[in-house]
C-alpha positions in Angstrom: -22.7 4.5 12.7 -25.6 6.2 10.4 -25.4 7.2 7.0 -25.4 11.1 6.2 -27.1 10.0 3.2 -30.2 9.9 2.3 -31.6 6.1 1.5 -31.5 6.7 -1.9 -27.8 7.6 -2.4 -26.9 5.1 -0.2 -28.4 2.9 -2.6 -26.8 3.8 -5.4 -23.7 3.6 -3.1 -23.8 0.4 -1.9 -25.0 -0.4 -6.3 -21.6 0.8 -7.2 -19.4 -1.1 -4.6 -21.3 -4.1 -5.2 -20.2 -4.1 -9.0 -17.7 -6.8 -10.0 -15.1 -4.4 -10.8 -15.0 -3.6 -6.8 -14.4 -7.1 -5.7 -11.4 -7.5 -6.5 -9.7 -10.8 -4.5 -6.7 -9.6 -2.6 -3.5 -11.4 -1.4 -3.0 -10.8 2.6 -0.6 -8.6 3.8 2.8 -9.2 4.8 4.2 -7.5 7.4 7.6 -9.4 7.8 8.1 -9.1 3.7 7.5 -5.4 3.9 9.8 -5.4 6.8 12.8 -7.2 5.1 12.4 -4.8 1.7 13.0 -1.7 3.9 15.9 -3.1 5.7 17.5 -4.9 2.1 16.5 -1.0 0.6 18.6 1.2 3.9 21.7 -1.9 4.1 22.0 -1.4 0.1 21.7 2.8 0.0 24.2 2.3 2.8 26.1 0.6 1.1 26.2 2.6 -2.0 26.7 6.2 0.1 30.0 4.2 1.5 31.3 3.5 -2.2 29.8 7.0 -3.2 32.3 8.9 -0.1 35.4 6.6 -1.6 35.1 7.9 -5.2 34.7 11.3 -3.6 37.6 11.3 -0.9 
């Protein structure tokens, strides 16, 4: 894929993701971690809309 820049920009461009503050090291992602905080989240909101309709009823 080209650049719509012109080579000068891209320069600059390329200058500014280069810097050190850009390269920051990264953990890798963790699909199954992600996967057990939404279920622990929806069990637990569950759980607390149960105690919510006792208090109410």
């Amino acid at each position: 894929m080209s650049s719509r820049l012109n080579p000068d920009d891209q320069k600059r461009v390329e200058q500014y993701l280069s810097a050190p503050q850009h390269q920051v090291e990264r953990q890798p992602f963790k699909v199954w971690r992600l996967l057990l905080i939404i279920v622990i989240v929806t069990i637990g909101l569950g759980v607390l809309s149960r105690l919510l309709s006792r208090l109410v009823l």
